[in-house]
C-alpha positions as CSV (number, residue, x, y, z in Angstrom):
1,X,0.0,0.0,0.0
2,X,1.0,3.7,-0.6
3,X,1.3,6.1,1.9
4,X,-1.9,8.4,1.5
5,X,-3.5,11.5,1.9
6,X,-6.9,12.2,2.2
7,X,-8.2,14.3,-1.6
8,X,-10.5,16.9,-0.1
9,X,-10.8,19.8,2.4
10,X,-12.8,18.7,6.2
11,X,-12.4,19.6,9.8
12,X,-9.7,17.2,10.2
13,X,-7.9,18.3,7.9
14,X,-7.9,21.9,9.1
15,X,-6.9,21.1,12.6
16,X,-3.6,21.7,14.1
17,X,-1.4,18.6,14.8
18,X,-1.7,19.2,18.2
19,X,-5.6,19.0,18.9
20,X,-5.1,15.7,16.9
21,X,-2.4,14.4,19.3
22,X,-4.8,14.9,22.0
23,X,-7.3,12.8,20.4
24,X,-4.9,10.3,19.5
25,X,-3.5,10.0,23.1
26,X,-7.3,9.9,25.0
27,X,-8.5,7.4,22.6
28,X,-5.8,5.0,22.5
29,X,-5.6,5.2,26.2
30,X,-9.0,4.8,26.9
31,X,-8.7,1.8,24.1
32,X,-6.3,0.1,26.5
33,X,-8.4,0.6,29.2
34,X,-11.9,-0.3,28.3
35,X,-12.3,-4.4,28.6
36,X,-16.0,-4.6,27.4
37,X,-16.1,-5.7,23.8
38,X,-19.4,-3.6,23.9
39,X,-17.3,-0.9,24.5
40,X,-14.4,-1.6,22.3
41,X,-17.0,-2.1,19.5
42,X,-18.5,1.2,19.9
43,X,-15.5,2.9,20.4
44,X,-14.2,1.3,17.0
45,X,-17.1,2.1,15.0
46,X,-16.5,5.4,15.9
47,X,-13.0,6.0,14.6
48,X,-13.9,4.6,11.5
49,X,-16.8,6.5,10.9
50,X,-14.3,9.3,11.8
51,X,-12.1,8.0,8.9
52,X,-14.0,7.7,6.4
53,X,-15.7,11.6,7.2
54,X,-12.2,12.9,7.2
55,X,-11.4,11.1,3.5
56,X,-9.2,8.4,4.2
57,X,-9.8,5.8,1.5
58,X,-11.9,2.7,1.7
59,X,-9.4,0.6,0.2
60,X,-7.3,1.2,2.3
61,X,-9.3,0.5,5.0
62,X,-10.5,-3.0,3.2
63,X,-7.3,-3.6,2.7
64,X,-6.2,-3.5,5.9
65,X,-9.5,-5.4,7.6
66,X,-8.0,-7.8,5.5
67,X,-4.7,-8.2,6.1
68,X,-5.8,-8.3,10.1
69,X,-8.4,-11.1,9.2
70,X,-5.8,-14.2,9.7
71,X,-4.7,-12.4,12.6
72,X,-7.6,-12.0,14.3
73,X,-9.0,-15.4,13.4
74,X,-6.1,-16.8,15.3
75,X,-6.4,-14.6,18.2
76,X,-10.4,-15.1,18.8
77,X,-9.4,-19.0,18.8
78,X,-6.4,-18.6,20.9
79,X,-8.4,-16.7,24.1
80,X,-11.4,-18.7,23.5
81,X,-9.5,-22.2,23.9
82,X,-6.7,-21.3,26.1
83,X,-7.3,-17.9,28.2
84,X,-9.2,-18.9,31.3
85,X,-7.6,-17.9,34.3
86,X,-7.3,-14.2,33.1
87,X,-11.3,-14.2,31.7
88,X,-12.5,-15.9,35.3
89,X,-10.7,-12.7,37.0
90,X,-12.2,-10.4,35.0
91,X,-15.8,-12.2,34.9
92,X,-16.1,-13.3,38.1
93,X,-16.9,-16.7,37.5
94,X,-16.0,-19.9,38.9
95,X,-16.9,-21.7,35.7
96,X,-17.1,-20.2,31.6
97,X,-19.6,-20.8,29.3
98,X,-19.0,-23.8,27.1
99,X,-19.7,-23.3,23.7
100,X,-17.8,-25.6,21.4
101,X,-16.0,-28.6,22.5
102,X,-13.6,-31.2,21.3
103,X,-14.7,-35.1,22.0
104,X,-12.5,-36.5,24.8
105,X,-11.2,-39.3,22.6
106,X,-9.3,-37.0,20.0
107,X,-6.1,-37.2,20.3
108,X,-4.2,-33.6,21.7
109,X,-6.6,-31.7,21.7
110,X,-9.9,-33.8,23.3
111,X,-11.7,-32.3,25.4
112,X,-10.8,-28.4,24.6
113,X,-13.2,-26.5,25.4
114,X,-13.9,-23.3,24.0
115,X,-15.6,-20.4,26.6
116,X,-17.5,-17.9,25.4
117,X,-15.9,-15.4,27.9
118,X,-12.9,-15.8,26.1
119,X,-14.3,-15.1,22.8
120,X,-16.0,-12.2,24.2
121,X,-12.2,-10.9,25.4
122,X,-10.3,-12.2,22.3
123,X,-13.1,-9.6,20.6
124,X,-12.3,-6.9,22.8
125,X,-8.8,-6.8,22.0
126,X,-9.2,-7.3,18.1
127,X,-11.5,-4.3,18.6
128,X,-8.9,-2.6,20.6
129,X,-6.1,-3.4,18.2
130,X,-8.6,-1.7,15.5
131,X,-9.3,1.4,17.2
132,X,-5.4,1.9,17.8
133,X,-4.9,1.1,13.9
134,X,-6.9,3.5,12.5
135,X,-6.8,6.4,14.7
136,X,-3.2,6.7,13.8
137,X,-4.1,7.7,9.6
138,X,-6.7,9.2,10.9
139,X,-4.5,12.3,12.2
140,X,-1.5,11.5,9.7
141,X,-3.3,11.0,6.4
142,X,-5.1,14.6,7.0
143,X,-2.0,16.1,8.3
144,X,0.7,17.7,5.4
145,X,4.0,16.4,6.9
146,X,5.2,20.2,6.9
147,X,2.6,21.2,9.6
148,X,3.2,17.6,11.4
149,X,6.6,18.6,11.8
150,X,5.9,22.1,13.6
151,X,3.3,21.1,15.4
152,X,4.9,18.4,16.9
153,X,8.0,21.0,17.8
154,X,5.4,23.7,19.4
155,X,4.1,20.8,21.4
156,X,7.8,21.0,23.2
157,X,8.3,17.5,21.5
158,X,12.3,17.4,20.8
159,X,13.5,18.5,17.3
160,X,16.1,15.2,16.6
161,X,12.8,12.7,17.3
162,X,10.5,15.0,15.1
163,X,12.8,15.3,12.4
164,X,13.6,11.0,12.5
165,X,9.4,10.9,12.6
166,X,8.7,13.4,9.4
167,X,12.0,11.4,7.7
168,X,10.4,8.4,8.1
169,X,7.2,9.6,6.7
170,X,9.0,10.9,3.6
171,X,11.0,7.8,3.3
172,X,8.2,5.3,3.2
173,X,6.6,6.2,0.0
174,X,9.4,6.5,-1.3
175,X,10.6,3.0,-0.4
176,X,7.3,1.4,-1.5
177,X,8.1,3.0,-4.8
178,X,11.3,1.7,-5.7
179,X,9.7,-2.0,-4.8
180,X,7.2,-1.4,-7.3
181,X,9.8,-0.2,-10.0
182,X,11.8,-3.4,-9.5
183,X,9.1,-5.7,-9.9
184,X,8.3,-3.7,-13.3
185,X,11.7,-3.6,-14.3
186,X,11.5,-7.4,-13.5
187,X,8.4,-7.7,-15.4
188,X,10.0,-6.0,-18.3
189,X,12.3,-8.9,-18.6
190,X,9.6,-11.7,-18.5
191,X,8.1,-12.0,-15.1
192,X,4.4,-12.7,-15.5
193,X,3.5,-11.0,-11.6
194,X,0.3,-11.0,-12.3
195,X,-0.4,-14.9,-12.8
196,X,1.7,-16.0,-9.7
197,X,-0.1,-17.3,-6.8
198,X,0.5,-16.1,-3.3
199,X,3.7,-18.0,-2.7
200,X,5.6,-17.1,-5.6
201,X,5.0,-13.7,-4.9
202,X,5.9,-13.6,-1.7
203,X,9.5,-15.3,-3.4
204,X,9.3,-12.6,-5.5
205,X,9.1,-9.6,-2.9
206,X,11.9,-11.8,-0.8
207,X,14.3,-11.0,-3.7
208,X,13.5,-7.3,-4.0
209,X,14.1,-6.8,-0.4
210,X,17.7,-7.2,-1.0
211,X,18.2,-4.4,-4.0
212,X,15.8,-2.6,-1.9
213,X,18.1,-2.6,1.8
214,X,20.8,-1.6,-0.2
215,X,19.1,1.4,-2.0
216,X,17.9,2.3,1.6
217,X,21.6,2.3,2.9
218,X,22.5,4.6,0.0
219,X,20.3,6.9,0.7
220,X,20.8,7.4,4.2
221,X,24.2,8.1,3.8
222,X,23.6,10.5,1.6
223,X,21.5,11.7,3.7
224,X,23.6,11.9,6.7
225,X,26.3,13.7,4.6
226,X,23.6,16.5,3.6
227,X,23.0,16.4,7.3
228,X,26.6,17.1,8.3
229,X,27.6,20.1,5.4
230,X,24.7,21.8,6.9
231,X,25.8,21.4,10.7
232,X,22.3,19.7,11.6
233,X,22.5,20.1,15.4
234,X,18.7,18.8,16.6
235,X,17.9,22.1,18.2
236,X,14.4,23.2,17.9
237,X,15.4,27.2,18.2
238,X,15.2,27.6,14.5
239,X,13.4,29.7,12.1
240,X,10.3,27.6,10.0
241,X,8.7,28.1,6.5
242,X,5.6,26.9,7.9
243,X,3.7,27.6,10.8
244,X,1.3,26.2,13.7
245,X,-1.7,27.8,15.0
246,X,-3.7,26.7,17.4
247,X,-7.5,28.4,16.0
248,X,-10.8,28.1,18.3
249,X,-11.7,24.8,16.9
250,X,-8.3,23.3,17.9
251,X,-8.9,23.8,21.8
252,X,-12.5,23.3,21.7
253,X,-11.8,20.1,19.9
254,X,-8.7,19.3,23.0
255,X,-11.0,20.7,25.9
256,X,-13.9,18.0,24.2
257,X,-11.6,15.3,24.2
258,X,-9.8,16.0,27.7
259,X,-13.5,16.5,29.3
260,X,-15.1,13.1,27.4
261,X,-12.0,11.0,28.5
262,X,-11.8,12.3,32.2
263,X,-15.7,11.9,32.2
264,X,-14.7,7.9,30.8
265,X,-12.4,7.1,33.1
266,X,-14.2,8.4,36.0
267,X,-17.6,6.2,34.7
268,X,-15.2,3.3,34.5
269,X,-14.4,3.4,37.9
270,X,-17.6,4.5,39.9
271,X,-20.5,2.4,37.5
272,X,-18.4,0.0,35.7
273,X,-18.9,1.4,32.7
274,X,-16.2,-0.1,30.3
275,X,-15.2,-3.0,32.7
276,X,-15.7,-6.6,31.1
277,X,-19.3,-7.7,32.6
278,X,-20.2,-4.3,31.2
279,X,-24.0,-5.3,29.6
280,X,-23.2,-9.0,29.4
281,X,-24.1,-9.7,32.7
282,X,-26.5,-7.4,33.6
C-alpha cells in the first residue's frame, strides 16, 4: 500500500497537529483501558466512521480489515480455547460458558473447550487493536508532513525525534516506490506478476528486499552527509517556513476530548462502565 493522503478539504484536515495528538493520546488510552467488547466495539465504529468523514480511503481500509483477518481469526481462537484464568478474574466466575468442545477421545486436543468469555475478550482486543490502527491515519493521512513537523516542535516534542518521525514519513513512500519499480523492471524482462499465486509472490518480494536494503543504505548516507555540510544540530530554536496555530476549533476540539476522556475514566471506575461484565451480565 502507498502512503496516502486524504483528496479533499474537512475539519480534520484543518486542525492543528496538536488538537489531533490529544485525540490520538485519549483514545488510545481509553482503548487500553476499556475491557468490554461492547465498549471496544463502539468505540471502534466510531473511529472509522471518523475516517472515512475525514477522507481516508476505503481501500485502504478493506485492505487492511483484510490483512488483520488471519490475525484476528487466530487470536479469537487462541483466548477462547486457552485464556481462562485471566477471563474468570475479570468475569467473576467460577466456571465459563462452554460453547464448542472437542470429543474427549481425539487425540491432543480432546476435550478443549472453547468459553464464550474468552471469545468475548479475544473480541475486545481485536477491537482494541482496530481502534489503535486507525486512529493513527486518521491524524497522519489529514496532516501535510510540513505542519506535522511544527506542530509536533510547538508541542515541546524534541527536534532530533521530530525530524527522525517526518523522515520516516518521507522515506516510506518513497521506499514502496522503488519496490514497485523493481518488480516492473523485472516484469520487463519476462516475469508474469500477475499470474503468480501467493507464494511465488511472496519469493518474488523476498528478492526485492535485498536491491531494496541496499538502496535504503545509500540513501541514508547521503542523507547523513547532507545532514553534516549543513551542521544539523537537533535544536528546535530555528526559524520555519511553515507555521502552527492553534484556531478556536483546535482547543474546543482538545478541551472536548480531555472532558469526554476524564468523564470515561471516572464512569469506569464509579458504575463500571467499560469494565468486562459491562451489559453482558446485567
Amino acid at each position: 500500500m502507498k502512503f496516502q493522503t486524504v483528496q479533499y478539504d474537512s475539519l480534520f484536515t484543518r486542525l492543528d497537529f496538536r488538537s489531533k495528538l490529544v485525540i490520538i493520546l485519549s483514545i488510545t488510552i481509553l482503548a487500553f483501558v476499556w475491557e468490554s467488547p461492547i465498549a471496544g466495539v463502539v468505540l471502534m465504529l466510531a473511529v472509522i466512521l471518523s475516517c472515512i468523514l475525514a477522507g481516508v480511503k476505503l481501500n485502504y481500509l478493506s485492505t487492511l480489515f483484510k490483512l488483520m483477518i488471519p490475525f484476528y481469526i487466530f487470536l479469537i481462537l487462541s483466548m477462547g480455547f486457552f485464556n481462562v484464568e485471566q477471563v474468570k478474574l475479570l468475569a467473576h466466575k467460577s466456571e465459563l460458558t462452554t460453547i464448542f468442545s472437542f470429543p474427549q477421545a481425539w487425540w491432543l486436543i480432546g476435550g478443549a473447550k472453547m468459553s464464550l468469555e474468552g471469545v468475548l475478550y479475544g473480541l475486545n482486543i481485536v477491537f482494541k487493536t482496530l481502534t489503535m490502527t486507525l486512529v493513527v491515519p486518521l491524524a497522519i493521512f489529514t496532516t501535510d508532513v510540513n505542519q506535522m513537523t511544527v506542530g509536533m516542535v510547538r508541542a515541546k516534542i524534541p527536534y532530533k525525534v521530530v525530524f527522525i518521525f517526518s523522515s520516516t514519513l518521507r522515506f516510506v513512500p518513497l521506499l514502496l516506490e522503488e519496490v514497485q519499480l523493481i518488480i516492473e523492471s523485472q516484469c520487463l524482462r519476462g516475469l508474469d506478476f500477475e499470474k503468480m499465486n501467493g507464494f511465488k509472490k511472496a519469493q518474488v518480494y523476498a528478492k526485492v528486499a535485498v536491491p531494496l536494503i541496499l538502496n535504503s543504505l545509500a540513501k541514508s548516507q547521503k542523507l547523513e552527509v547532507v545532514l553534516q555540510s549543513k551542521a544539523f544540530s537537533g535544536s528546535s530554536t530555528r526559524t520555519y517556513l511553515h507555521e502552527s496555530d492553534l484556531a478556536t476549533s483546535d482547543y474546543v476540539l482538545m478541551i472536548s476530548s480531555v472532558v469526554l476522556f476524564i468523564m470515561a475514566i471516572a464512569l469506569y471506575f464509579s458504575f463500571g462502565i467499560g469494565k468486562f461484565g459491562w451489559l453482558i451480565y446485567q
